[in-house]
GUKE-929914 format. One record per atom (N, C-alpha, C): residue number from 1; atom name; x, y, z. Coordinates in steps of 0.2 Angstrom, whole numbers. Atoms other than C-alpha are relative to their C-alpha. Layout:
BEGIN
+-----+-------+-------+-------+-------+
! num ! atome !  east ! north !    up !
+-----+-------+-------+-------+-------+
! NUM !    CA !     X !     Y !     Z !
...
+-----+-------+-------+-------+-------+
END
This chain:
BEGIN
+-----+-------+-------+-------+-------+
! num ! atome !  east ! north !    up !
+-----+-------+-------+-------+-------+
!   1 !     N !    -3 !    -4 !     5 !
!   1 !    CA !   187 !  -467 !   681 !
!   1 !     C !     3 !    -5 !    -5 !
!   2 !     N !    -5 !     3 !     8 !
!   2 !    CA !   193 !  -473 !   662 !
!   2 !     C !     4 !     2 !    -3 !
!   3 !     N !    -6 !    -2 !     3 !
!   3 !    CA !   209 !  -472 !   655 !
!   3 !     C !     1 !    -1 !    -8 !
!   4 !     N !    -1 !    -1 !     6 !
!   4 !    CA !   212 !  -467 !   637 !
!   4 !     C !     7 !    -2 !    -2 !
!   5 !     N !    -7 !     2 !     2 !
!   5 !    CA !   228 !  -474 !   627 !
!   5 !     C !    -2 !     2 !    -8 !
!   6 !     N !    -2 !    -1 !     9 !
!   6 !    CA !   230 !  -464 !   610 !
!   6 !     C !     2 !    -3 !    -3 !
!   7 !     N !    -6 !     2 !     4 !
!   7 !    CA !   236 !  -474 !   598 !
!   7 !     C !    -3 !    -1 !    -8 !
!   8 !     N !     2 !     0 !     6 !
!   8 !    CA !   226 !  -470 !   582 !
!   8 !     C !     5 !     7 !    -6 !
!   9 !     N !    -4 !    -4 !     4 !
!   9 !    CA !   241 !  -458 !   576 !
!   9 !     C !     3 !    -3 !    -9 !
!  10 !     N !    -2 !     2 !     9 !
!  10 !    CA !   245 !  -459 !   556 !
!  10 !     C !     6 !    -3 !     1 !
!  11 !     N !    -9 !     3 !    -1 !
!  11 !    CA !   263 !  -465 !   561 !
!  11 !     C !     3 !     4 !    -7 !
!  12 !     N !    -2 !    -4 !     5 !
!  12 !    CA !   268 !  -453 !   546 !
!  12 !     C !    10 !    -1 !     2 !
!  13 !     N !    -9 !     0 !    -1 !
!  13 !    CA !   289 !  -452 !   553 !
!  13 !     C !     2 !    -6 !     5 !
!  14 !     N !    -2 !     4 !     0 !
!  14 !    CA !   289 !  -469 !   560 !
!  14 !     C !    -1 !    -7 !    -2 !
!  15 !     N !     2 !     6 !     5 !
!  15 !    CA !   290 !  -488 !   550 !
!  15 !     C !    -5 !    -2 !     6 !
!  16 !     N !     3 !     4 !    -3 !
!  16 !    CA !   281 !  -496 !   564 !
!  16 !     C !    -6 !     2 !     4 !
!  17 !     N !     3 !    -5 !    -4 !
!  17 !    CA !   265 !  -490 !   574 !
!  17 !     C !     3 !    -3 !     6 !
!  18 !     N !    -6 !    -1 !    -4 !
!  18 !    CA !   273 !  -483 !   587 !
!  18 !     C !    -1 !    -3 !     9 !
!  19 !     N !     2 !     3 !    -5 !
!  19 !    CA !   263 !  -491 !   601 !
!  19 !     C !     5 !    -9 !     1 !
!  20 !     N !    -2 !     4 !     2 !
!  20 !    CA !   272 !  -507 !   595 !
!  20 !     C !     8 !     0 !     1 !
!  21 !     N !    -6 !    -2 !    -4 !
!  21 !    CA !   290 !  -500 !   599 !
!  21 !     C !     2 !    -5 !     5 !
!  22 !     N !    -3 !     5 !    -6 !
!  22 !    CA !   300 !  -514 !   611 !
!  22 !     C !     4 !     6 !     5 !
!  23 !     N !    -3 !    -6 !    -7 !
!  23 !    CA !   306 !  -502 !   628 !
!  23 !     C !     3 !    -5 !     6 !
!  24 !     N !    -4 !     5 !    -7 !
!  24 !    CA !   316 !  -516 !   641 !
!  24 !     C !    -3 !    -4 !    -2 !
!  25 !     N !     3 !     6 !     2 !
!  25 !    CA !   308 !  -530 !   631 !
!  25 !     C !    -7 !     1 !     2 !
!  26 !     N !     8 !     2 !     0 !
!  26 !    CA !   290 !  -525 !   632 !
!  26 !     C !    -3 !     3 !    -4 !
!  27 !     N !     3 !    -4 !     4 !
!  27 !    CA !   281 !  -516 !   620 !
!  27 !     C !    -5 !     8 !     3 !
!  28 !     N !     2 !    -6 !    -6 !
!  28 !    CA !   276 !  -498 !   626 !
!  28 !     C !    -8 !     1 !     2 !
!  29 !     N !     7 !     4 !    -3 !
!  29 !    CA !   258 !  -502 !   624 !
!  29 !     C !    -4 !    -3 !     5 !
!  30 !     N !    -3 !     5 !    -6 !
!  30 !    CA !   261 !  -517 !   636 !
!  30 !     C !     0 !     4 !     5 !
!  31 !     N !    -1 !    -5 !    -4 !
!  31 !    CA !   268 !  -507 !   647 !
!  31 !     C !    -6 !     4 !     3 !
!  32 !     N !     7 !    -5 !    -4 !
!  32 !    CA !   254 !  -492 !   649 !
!  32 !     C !    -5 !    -5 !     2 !
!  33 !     N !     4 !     3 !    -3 !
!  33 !    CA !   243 !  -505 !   651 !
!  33 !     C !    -1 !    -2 !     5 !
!  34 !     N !    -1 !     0 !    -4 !
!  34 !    CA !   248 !  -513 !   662 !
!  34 !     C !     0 !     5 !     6 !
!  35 !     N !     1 !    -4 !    -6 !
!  35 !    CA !   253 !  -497 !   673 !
!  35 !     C !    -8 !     3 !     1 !
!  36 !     N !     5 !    -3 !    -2 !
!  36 !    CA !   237 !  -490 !   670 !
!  36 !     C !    -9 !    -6 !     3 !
!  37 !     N !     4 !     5 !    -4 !
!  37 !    CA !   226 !  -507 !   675 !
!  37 !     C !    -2 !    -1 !     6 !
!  38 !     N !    -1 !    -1 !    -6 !
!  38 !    CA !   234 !  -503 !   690 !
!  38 !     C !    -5 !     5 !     4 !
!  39 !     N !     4 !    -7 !    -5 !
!  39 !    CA !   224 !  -486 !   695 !
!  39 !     C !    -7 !     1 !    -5 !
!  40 !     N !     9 !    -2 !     1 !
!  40 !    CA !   207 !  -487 !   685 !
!  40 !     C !    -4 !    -5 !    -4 !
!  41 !     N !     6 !     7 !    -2 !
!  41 !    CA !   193 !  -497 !   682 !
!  41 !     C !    -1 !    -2 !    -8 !
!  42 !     N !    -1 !     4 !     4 !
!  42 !    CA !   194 !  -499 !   664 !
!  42 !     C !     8 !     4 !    -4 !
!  43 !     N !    -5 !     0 !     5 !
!  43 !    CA !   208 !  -498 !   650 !
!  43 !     C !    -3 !     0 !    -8 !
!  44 !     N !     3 !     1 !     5 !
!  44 !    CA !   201 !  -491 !   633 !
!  44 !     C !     6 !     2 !    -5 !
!  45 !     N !    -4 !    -2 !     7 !
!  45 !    CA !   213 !  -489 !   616 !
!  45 !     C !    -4 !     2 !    -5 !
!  46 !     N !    -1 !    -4 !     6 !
!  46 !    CA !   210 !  -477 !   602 !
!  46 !     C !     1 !    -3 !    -3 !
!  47 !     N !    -2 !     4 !     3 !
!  47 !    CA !   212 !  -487 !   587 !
!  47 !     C !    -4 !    -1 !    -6 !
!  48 !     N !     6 !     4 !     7 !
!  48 !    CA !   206 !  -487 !   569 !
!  48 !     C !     4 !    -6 !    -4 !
!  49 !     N !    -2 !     7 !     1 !
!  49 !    CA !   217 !  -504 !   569 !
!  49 !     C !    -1 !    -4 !     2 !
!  50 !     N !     2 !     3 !    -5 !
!  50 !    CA !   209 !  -513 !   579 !
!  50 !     C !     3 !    -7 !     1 !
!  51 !     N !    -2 !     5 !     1 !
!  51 !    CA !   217 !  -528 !   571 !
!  51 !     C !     5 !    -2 !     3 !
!  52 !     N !    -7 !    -1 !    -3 !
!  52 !    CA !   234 !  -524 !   579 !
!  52 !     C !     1 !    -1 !     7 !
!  53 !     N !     0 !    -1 !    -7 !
!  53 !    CA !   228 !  -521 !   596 !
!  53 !     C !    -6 !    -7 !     5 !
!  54 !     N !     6 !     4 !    -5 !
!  54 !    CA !   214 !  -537 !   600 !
!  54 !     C !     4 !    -3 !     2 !
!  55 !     N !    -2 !     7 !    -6 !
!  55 !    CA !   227 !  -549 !   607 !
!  55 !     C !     1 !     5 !     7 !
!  56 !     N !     0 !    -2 !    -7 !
!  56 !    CA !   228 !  -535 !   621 !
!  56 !     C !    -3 !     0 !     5 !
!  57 !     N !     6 !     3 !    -4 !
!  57 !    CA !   212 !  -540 !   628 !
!  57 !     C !    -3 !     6 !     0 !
!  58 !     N !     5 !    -5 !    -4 !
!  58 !    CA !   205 !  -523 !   631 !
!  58 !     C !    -5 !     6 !    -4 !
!  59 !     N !     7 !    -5 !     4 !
!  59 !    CA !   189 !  -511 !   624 !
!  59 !     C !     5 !     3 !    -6 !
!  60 !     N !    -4 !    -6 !     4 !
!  60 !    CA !   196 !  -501 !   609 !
!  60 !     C !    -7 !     4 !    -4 !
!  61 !     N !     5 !    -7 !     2 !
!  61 !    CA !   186 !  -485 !   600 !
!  61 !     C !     4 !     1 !    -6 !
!  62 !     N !    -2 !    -3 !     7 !
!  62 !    CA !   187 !  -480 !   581 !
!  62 !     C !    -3 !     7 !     2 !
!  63 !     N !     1 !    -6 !    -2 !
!  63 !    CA !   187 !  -462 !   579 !
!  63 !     C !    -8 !     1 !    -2 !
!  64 !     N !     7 !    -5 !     1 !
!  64 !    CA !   168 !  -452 !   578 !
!  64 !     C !    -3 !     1 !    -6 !
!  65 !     N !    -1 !    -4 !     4 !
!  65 !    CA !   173 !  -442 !   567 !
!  65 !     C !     4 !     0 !    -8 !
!  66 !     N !    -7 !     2 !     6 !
!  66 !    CA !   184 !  -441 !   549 !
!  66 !     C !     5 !     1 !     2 !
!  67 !     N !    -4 !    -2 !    -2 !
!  67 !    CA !   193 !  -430 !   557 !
!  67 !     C !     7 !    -4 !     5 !
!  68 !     N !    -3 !     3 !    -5 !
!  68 !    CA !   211 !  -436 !   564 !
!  68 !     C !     2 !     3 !     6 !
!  69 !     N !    -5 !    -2 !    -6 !
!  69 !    CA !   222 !  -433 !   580 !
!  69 !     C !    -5 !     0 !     7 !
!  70 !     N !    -1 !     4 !   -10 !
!  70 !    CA !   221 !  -434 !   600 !
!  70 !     C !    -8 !     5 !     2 !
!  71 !     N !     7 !    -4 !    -2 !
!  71 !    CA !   204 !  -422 !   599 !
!  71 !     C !    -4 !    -7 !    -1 !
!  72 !     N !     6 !     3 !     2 !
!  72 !    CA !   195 !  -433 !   590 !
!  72 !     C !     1 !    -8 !     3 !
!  73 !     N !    -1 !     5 !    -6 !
!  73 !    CA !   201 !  -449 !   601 !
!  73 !     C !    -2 !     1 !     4 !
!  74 !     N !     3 !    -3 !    -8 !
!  74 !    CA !   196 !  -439 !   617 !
!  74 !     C !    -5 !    -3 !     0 !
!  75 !     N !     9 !     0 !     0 !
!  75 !    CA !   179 !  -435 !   609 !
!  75 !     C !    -2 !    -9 !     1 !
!  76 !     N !     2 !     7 !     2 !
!  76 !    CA !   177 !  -454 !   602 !
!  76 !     C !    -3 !    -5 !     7 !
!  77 !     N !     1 !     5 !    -5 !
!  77 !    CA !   178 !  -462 !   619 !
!  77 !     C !    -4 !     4 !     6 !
!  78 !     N !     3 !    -2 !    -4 !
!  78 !    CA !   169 !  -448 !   630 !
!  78 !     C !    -7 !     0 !    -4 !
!  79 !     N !     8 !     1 !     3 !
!  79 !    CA !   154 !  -452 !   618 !
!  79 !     C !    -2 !    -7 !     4 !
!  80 !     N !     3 !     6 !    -6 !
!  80 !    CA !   153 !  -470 !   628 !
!  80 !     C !    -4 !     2 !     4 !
!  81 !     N !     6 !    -1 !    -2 !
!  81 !    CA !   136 !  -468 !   636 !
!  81 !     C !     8 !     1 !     7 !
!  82 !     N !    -1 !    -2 !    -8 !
!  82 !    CA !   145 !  -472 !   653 !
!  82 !     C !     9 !     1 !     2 !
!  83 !     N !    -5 !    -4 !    -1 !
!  83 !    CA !   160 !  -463 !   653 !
!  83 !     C !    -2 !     7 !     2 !
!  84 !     N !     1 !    -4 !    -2 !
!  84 !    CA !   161 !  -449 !   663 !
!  84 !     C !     6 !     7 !     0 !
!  85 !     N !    -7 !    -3 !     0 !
!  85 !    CA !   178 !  -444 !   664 !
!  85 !     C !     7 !    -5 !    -3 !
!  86 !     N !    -7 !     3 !     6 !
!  86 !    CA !   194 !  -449 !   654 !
!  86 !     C !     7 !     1 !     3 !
!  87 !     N !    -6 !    -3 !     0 !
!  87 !    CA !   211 !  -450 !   660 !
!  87 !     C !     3 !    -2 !    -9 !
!  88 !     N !    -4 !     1 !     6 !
!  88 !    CA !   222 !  -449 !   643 !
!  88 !     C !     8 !    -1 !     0 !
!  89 !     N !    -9 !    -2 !     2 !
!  89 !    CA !   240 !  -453 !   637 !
!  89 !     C !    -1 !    -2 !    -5 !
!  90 !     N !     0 !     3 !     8 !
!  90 !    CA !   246 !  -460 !   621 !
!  90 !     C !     7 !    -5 !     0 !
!  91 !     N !    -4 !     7 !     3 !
!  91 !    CA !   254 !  -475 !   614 !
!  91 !     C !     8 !     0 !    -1 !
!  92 !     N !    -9 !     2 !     5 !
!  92 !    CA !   272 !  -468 !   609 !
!  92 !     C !     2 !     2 !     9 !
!  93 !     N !    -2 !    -3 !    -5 !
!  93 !    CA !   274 !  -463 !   629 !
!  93 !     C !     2 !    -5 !     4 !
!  94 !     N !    -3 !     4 !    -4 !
!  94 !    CA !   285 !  -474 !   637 !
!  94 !     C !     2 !    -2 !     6 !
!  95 !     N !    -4 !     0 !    -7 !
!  95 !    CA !   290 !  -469 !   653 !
!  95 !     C !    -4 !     3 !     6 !
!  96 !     N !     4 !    -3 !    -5 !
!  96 !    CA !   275 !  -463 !   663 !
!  96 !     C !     0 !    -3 !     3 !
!  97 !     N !     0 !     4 !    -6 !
!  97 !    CA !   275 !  -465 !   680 !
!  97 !     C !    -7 !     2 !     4 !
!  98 !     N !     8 !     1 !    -2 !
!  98 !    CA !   259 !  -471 !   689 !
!  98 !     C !     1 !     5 !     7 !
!  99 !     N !     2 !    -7 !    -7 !
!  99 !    CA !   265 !  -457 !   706 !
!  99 !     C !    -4 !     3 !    -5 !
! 100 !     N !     3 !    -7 !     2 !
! 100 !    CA !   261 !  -444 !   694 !
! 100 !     C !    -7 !    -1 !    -1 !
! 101 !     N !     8 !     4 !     1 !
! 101 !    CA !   246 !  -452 !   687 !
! 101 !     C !    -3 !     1 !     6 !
! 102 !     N !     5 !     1 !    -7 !
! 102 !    CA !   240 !  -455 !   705 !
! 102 !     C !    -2 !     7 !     3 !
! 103 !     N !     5 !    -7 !    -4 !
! 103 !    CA !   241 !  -437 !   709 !
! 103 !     C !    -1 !     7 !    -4 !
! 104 !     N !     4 !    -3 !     4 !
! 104 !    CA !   232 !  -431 !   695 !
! 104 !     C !    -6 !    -1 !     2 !
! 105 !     N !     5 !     2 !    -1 !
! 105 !    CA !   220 !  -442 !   698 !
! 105 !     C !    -2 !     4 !     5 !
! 106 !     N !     3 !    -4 !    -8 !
! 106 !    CA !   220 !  -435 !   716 !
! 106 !     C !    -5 !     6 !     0 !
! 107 !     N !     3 !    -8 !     0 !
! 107 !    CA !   218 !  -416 !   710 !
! 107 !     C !    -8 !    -2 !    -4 !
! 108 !     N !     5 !    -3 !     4 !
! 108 !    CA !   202 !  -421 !   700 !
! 108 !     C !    -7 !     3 !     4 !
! 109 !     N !     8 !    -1 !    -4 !
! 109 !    CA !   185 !  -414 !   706 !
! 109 !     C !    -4 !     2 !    -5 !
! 110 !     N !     4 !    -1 !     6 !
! 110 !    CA !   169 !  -412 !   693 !
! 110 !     C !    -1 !     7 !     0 !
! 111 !     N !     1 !    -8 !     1 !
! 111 !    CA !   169 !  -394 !   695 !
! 111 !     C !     5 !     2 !    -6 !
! 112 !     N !    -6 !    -5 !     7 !
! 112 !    CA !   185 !  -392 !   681 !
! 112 !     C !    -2 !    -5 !    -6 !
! 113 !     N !     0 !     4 !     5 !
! 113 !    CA !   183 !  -400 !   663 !
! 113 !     C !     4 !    -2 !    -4 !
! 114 !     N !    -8 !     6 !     3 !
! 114 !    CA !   202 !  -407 !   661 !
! 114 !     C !     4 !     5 !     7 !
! 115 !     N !    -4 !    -3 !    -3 !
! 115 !    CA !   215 !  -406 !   672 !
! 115 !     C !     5 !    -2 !    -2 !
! 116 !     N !    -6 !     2 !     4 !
! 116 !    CA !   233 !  -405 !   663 !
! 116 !     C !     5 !     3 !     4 !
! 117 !     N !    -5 !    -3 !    -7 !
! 117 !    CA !   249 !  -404 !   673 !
! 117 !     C !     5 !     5 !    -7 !
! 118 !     N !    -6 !    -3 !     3 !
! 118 !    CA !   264 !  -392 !   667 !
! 118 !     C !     5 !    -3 !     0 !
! 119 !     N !    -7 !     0 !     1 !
! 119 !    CA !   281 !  -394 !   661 !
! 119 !     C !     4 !     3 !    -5 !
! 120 !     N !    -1 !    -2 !     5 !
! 120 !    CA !   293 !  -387 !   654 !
! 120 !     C !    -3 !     6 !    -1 !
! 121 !     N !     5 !    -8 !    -1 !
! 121 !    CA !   281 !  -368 !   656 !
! 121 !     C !    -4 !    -4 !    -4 !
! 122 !     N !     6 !     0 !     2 !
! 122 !    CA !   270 !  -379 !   645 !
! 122 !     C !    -5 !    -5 !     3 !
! 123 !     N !     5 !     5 !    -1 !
! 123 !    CA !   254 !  -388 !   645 !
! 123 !     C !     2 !    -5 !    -4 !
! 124 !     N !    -3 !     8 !     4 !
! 124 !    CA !   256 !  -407 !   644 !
! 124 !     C !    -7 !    -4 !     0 !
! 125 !     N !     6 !     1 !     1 !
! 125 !    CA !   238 !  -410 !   637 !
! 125 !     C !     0 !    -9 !    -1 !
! 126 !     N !     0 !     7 !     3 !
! 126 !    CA !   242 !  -431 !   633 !
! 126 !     C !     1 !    -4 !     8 !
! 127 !     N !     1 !     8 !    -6 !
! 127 !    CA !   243 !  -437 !   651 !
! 127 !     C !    -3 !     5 !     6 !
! 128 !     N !     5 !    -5 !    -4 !
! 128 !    CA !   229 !  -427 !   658 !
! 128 !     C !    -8 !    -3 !     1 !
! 129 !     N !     9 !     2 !    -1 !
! 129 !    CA !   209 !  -430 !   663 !
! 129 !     C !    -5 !     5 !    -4 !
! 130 !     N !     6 !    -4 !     5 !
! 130 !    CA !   195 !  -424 !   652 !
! 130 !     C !    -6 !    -3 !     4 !
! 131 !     N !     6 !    -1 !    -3 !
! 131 !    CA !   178 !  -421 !   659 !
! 131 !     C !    -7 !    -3 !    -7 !
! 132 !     N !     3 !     1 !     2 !
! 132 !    CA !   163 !  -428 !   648 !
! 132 !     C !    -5 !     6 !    -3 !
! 133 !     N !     4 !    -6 !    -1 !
! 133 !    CA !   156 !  -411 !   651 !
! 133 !     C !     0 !     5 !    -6 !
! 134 !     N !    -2 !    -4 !     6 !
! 134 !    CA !   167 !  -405 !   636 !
! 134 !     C !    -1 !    -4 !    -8 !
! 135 !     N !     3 !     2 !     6 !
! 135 !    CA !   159 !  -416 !   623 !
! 135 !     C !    -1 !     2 !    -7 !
! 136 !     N !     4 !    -6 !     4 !
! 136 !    CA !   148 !  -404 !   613 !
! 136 !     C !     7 !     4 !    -3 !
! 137 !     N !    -6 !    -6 !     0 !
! 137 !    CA !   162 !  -390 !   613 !
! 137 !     C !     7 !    -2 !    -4 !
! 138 !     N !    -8 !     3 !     3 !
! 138 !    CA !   177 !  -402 !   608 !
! 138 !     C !    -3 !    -3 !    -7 !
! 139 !     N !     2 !     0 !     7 !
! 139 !    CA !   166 !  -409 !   593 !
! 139 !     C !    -2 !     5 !    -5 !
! 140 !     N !     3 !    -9 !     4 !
! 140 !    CA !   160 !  -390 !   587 !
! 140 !     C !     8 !    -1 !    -3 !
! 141 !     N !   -10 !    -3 !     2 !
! 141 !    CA !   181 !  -388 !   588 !
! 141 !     C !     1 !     0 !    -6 !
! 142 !     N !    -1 !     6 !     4 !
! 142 !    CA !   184 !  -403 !   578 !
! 142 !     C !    -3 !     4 !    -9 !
! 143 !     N !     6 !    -2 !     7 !
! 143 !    CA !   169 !  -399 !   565 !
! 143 !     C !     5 !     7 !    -3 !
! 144 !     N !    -4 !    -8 !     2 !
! 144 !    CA !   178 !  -380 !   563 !
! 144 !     C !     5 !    -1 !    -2 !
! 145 !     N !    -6 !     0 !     4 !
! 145 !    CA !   194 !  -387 !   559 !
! 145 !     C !     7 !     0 !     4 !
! 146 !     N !    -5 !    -1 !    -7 !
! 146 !    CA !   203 !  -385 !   577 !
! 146 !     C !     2 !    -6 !     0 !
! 147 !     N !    -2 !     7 !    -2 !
! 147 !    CA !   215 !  -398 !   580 !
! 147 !     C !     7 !     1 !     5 !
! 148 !     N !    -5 !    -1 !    -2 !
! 148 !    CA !   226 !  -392 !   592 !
! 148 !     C !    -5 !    -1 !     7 !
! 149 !     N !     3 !     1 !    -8 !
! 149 !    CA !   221 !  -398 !   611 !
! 149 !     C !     4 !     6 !     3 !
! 150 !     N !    -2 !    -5 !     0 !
! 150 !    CA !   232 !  -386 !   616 !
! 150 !     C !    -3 !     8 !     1 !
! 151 !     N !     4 !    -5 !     5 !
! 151 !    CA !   222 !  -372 !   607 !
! 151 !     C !    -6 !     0 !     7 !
! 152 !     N !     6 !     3 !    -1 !
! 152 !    CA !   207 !  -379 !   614 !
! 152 !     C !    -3 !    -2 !     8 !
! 153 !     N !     0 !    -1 !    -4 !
! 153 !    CA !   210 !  -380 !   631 !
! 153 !     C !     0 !     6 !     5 !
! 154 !     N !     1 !    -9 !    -2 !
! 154 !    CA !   210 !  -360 !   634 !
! 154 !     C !    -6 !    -1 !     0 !
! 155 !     N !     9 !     1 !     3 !
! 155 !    CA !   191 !  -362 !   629 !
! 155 !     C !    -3 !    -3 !     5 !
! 156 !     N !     3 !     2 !    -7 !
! 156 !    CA !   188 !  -373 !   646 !
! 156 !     C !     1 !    -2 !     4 !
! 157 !     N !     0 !    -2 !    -8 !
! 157 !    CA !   189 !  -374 !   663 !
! 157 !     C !     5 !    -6 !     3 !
! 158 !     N !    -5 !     3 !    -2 !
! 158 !    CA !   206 !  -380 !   667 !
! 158 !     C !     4 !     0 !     7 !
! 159 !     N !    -2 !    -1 !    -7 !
! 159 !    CA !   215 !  -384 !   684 !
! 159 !     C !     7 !    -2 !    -5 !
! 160 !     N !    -3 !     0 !     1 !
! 160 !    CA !   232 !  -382 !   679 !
! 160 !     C !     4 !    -2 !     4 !
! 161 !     N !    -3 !     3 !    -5 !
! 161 !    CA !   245 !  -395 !   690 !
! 161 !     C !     6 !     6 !    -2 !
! 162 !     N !    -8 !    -4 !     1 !
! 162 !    CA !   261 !  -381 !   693 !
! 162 !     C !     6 !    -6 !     0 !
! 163 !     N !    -4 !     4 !     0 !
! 163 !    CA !   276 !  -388 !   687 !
! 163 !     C !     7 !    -2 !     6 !
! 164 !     N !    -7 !    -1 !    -6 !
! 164 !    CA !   286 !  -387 !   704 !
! 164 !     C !    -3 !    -7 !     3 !
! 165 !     N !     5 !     6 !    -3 !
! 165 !    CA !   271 !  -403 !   709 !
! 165 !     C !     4 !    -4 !    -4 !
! 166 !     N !    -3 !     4 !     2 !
! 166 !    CA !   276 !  -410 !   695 !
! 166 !     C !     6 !    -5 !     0 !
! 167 !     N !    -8 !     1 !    -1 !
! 167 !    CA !   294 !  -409 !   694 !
! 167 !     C !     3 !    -5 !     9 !
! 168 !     N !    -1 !     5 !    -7 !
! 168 !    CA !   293 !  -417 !   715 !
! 168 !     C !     1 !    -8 !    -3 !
! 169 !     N !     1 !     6 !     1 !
! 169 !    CA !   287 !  -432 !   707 !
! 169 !     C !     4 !    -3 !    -4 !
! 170 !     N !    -4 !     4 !     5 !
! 170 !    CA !   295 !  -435 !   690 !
! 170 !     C !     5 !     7 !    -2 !
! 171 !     N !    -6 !    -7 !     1 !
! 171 !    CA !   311 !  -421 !   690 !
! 171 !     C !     2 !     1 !    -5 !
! 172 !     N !    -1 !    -1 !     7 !
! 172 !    CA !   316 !  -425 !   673 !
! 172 !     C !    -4 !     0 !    -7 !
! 173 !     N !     4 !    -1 !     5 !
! 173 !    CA !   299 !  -425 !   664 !
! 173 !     C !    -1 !    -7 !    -3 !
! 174 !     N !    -1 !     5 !     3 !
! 174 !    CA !   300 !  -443 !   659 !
! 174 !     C !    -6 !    -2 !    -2 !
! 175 !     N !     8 !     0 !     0 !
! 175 !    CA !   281 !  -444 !   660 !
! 175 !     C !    -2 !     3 !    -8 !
! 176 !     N !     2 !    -2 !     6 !
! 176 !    CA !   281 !  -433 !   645 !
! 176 !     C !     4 !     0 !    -6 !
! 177 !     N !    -2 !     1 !     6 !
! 177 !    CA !   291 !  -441 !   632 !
! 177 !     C !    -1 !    -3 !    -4 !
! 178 !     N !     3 !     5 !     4 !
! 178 !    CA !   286 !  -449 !   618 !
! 178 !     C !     6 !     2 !    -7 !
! 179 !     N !    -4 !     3 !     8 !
! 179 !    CA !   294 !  -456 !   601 !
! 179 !     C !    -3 !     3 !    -5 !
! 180 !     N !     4 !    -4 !     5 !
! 180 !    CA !   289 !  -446 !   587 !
! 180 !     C !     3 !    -3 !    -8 !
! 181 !     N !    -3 !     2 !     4 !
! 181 !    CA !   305 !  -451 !   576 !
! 181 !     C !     4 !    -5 !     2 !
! 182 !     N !    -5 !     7 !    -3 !
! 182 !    CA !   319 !  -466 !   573 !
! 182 !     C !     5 !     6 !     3 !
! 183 !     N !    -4 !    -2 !    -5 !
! 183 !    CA !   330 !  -454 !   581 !
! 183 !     C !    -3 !     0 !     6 !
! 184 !     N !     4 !     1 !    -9 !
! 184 !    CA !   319 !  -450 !   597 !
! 184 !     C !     3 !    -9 !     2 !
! 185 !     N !    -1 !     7 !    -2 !
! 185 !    CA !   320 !  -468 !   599 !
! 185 !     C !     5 !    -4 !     0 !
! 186 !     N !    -7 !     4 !    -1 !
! 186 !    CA !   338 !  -471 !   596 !
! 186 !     C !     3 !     4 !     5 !
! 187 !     N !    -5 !    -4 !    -7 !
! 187 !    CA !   342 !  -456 !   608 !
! 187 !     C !    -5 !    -2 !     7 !
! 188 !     N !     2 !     3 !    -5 !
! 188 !    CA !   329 !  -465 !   621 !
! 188 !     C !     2 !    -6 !     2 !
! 189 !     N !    -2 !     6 !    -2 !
! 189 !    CA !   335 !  -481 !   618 !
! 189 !     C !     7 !    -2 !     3 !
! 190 !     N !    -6 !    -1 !    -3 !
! 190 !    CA !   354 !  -476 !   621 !
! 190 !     C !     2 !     1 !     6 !
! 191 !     N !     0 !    -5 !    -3 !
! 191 !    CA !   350 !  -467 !   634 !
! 191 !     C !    -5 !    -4 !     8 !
! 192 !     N !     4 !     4 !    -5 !
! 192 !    CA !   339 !  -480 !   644 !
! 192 !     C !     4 !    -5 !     2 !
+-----+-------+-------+-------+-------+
END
C-alpha cells in the first residue's frame, strides 16, 4: 500500500506553505514522512510545487484535474496505473501517530472503498484509505462541482473506525490536528 501526503492546499490563511511549518525542529512534512516510510512501500506528495518539495526525495503528483482540494489529490494519485489503494493524510498534520496508522492499516480489506476513523462524532476523512475502486465516481464528483470528501463519502462503501478504537490509541485526537491558521499554530506551538 501507498501513502498519500496532501500538500497542494492554496495556503490562503497561512504566509508559508503549511507543509514547511518547523514542529521540534523538523518541518512537518519531514516528519510524516519519515513516520509514514515506516509502514508503506511508497511515499507519494500531492503537489502543484513540486519545486518546494524535490529535495525530499520522494514521487510527487500535480493535480488531474483544474479543480482544487483533497478530492482531487485523492483522484490524482489513485489514477497511478499501479496504485491500488491510498492511505491519505496531509501536510499541515503534525502529530499523527504511526499506532493509529498501523491499525487502520489493519482494519483494511478490498471489500470497503475507504476506510475513515471517527472522532469527535465526526468523520476524519484526511488520515484514512481510499480504494482505487472509487476513481470513476470521485472524478464524476469533482466534474459536478463536489468538493466536500465528507459529502462524498455517504455515496460509498465505508468501514467506519468507532471512536472508542480510536480514542484507545490516541485519547486526545492529536492524530487529527492540523494548522489551518498563525493562531492554530501559536496555540500548537505553546502548547507543545
Amino acid at each position: 500500500m501507498d501513502a498519500l501526503i496532501l500538500a497542494g492546499g492554496e495556503n490562503k490563511r497561512f504566509p508559508i506553505t503549511k507543509g514547511f511549518i518547523e514542529m521540534n525542529s523538523k518541518k512537518i512534512l519531514e516528519s510524516n514522512i519519515e513516520i509514514l516510510n515506516g509502514i508503506f512501500d511508497r511515499v507519494i506528495i500531492s503537489t502543484n510545487n513540486p519545486e518546494l518539495c524535490y529535495y525530499l526525495g520522494v514521487p510527487m503528483v500535480g493535480d488531474v484535474l483544474k479543480h482544487r482540494g483533497p478530492m482531487t489529490g485523492i483522484l490524482s494519485v489513485l489514477s497511478i496505473p499501479d496504485v491500488s489503494e491510498l492511505f491519505v493524510t496531509a501536510c499541515d498534520m503534525p502529530f499523527i501517530k504511526s499506532e493509529l496508522i498501523k491499525y487502520i492499516v489493519d482494519k483494511w480489506s478490498e471489500r470497503w472503498d475507504a476506510i475513515v476513523p471517527i472522532f469527535d462524532n465526526k468523520p476524519q476523512p484526511l488520515l484514512g484509505i481510499y480504494s482505487k475502486t472509487i476513481a470513476q465516481n470521485m472524478e464524476q464528483s469533482i466534474k459536478n462541482g463536489e468538493r466536500s470528501l465528507k459529502r462524498f463519502l455517504r455515496r460509498i462503501n465505508v468501514l467506519y473506525i468507532e471512536e472508542n478504537y480510536v480514542r484507545a490509541i490516541d485519547p486526545e485526537g492529536m492524530s487529527f490536528v492540523n494548522i489551518n491558521t498563525i493562531d492554530d499554530y501559536l496555540l500548537i506551538a505553546h502548547s507543545s
